[in-house]
LOMARFI-976281 format. One record per residue (C-alpha): x, y, z; residue number from 0. Coordinates in Angstrom, 1 decimal, always signed. Each point is the difference from the previous one (the first is absolute). Example, Ala and Ser with C-alpha at 12.3 -4.5 7.8 and 13.67 -1.06 7.14 Angstrom:
<nodes>
       px       py       pz   pos
    +12.3     -4.5     +7.8     0
     +1.4     +3.4     -0.7     1
</nodes>
This chain:
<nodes>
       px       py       pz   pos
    +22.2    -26.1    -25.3     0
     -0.9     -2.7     +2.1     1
     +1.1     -3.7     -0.9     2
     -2.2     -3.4     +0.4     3
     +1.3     -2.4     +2.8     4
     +2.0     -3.0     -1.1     5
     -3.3     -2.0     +0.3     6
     -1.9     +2.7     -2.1     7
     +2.3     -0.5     -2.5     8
     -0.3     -3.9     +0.0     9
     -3.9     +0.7     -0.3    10
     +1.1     +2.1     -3.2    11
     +2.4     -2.6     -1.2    12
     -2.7     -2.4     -0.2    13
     -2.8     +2.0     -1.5    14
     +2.7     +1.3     -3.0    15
     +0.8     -3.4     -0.4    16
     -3.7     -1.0     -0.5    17
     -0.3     +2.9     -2.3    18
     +3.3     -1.5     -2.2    19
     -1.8     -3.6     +0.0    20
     -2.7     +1.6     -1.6    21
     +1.6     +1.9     -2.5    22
     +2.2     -2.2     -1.0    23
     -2.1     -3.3     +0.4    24
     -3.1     +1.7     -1.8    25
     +2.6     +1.4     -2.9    26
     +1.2     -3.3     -0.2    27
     -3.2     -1.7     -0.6    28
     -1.2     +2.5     -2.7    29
     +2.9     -1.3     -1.9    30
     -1.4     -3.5     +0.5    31
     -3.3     +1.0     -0.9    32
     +1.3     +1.4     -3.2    33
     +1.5     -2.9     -1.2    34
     -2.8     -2.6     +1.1    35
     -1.6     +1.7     -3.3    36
     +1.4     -1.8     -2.1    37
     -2.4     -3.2     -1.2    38
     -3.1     +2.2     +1.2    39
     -3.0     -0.6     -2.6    40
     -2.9     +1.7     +0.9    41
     -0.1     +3.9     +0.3    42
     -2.1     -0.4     +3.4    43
     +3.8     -1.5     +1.5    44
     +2.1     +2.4     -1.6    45
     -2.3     +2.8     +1.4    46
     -0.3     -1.7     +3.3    47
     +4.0     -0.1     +0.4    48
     +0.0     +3.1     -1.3    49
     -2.2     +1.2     +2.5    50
     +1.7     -1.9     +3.0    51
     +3.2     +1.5     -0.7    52
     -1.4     +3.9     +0.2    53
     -1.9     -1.5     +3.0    54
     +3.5     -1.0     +1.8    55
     +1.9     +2.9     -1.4    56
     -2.8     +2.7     +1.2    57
     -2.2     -0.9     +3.0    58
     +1.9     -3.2     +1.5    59
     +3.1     -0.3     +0.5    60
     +2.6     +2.2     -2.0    61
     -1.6     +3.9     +0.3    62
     +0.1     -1.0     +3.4    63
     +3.4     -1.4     +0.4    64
     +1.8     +3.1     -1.7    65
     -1.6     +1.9     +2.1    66
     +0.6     -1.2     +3.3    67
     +4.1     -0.1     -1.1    68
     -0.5     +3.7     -0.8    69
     -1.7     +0.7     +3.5    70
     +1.8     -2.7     +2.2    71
     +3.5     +1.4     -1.9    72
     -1.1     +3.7     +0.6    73
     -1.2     -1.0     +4.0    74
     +3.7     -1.5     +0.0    75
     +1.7     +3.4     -1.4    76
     -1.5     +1.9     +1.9    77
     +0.3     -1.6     +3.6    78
     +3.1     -1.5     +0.0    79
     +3.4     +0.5     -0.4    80
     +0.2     -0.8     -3.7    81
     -1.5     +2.9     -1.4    82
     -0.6     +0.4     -3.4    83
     +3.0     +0.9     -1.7    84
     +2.4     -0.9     +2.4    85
     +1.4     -2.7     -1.5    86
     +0.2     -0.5     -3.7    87
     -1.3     -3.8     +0.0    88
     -3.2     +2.0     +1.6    89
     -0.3     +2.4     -2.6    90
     -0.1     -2.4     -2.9    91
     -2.7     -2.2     +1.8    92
     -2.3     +3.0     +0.4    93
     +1.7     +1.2     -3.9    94
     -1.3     -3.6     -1.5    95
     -3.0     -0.5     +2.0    96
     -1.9     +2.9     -0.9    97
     +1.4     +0.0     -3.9    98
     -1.5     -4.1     +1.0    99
     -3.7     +1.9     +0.6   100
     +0.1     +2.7     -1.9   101
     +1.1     -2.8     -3.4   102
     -3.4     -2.1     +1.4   103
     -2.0     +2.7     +0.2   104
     +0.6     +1.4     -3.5   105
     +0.8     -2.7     -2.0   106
     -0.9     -4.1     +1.6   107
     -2.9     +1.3     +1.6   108
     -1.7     +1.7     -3.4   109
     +1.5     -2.6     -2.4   110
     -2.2     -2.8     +2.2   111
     -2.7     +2.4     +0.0   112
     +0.2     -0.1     -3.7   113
     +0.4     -4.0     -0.1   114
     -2.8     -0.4     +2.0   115
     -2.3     +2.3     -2.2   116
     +1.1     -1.5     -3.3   117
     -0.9     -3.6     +0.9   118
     -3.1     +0.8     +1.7   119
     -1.3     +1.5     -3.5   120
     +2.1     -2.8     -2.4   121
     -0.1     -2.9     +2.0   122
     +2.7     -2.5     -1.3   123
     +0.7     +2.4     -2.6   124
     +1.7     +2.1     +1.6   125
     +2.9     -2.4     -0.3   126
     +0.4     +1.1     -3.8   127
     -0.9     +3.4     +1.2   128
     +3.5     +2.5     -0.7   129
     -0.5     +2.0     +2.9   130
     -0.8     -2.6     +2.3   131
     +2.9     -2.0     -1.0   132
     +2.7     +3.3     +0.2   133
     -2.0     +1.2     +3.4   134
     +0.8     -3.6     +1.2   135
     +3.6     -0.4     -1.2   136
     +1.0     +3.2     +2.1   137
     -2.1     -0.5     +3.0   138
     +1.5     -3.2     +0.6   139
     +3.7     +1.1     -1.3   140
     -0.9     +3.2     +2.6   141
     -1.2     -2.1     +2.5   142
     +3.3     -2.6     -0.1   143
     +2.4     +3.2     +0.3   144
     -2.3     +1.2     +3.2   145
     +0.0     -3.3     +1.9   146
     +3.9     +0.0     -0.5   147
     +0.0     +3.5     +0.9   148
     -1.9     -0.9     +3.0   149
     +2.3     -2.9     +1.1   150
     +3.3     +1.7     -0.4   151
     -1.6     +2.6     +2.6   152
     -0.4     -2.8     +2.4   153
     +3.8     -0.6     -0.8   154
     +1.3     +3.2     +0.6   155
     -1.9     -0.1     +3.6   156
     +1.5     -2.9     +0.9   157
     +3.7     +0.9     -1.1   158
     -0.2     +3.7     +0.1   159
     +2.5     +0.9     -2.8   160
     +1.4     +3.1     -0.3   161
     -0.8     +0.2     +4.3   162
     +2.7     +3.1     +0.2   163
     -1.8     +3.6     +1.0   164
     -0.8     +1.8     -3.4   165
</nodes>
């Protein structure tokens, strides 16, 4: 199979590590956002942040920046010498970061998909709403365990544990 030049692979470092800013910074601030609830009074906010979160999480930044780690680290397996399961470090990035998307597409994604929907019919009501308040709870206790998910993958590219052939 053929293999990208050194410089190709530079151009690939820096678009992966684009795509990792944007996972990890958008993940980051949908944490923030959850917690600058608190103190909201009017249903129109609540929705609004509501609403700005699935924005971020879907369309802007974080869709976006798990995918471009998926195609960048794919490009990266496949044209160069690190293959895919060549070393073990390698196969528990590509192990975590696909349970990472497959855990956002099933459950953060839907449970701010439900958020969203429940306070743009409640309002501020929502905030005594059960569902809302459990759906919360676990997207944000969900969401903490991705980001550190997410920076212990940057961790294990920089030190490359376990670096002996499998």
């Amino acid at each position: 199979m053929p293999r990208f030049t050194a410089r190709g692979l530079r151009w690939l470092k820096g678009f992966h590590l684009i795509a990792v800013s944007c996972w990890i910074g958008g993940a980051i601030s949908l944490i923030f956002l959850s917690f600058s609830k608190s103190g909201i009074t009017d249903g129109h906010v609540l929705y609004g942040v509501n609403l700005s979160i699935h924005h971020i999480d879907m369309t802007v930044v974080v869709i976006a920046g798990a995918f471009g780690c998926l195609v960048t680290g794919l490009l990266y397996s496949l044209f160069s010498t690190w293959g895919f399961l060549k070393y073990r470090w390698i196969a528990v990035k590509w192990i975590a970061t696909v349970a990472a998307i497959l855990f956002g597409t099933f459950f953060l994604g839907p449970w701010e998909e439900v958020m969203m929907d429940i306070s743009g019919r409640l309002g501020i009501l929502s905030l005594t709403d059960e569902t809302y308040l459990q759906t919360q709870c676990m997207n944000i206790i969900g969401g903490f365990f991705q980001c550190a998910l997410l920076l212990c993958l940057i961790f294990i590219s920089v030190f490359k544990p376990w670096a002996g052939k499998k």
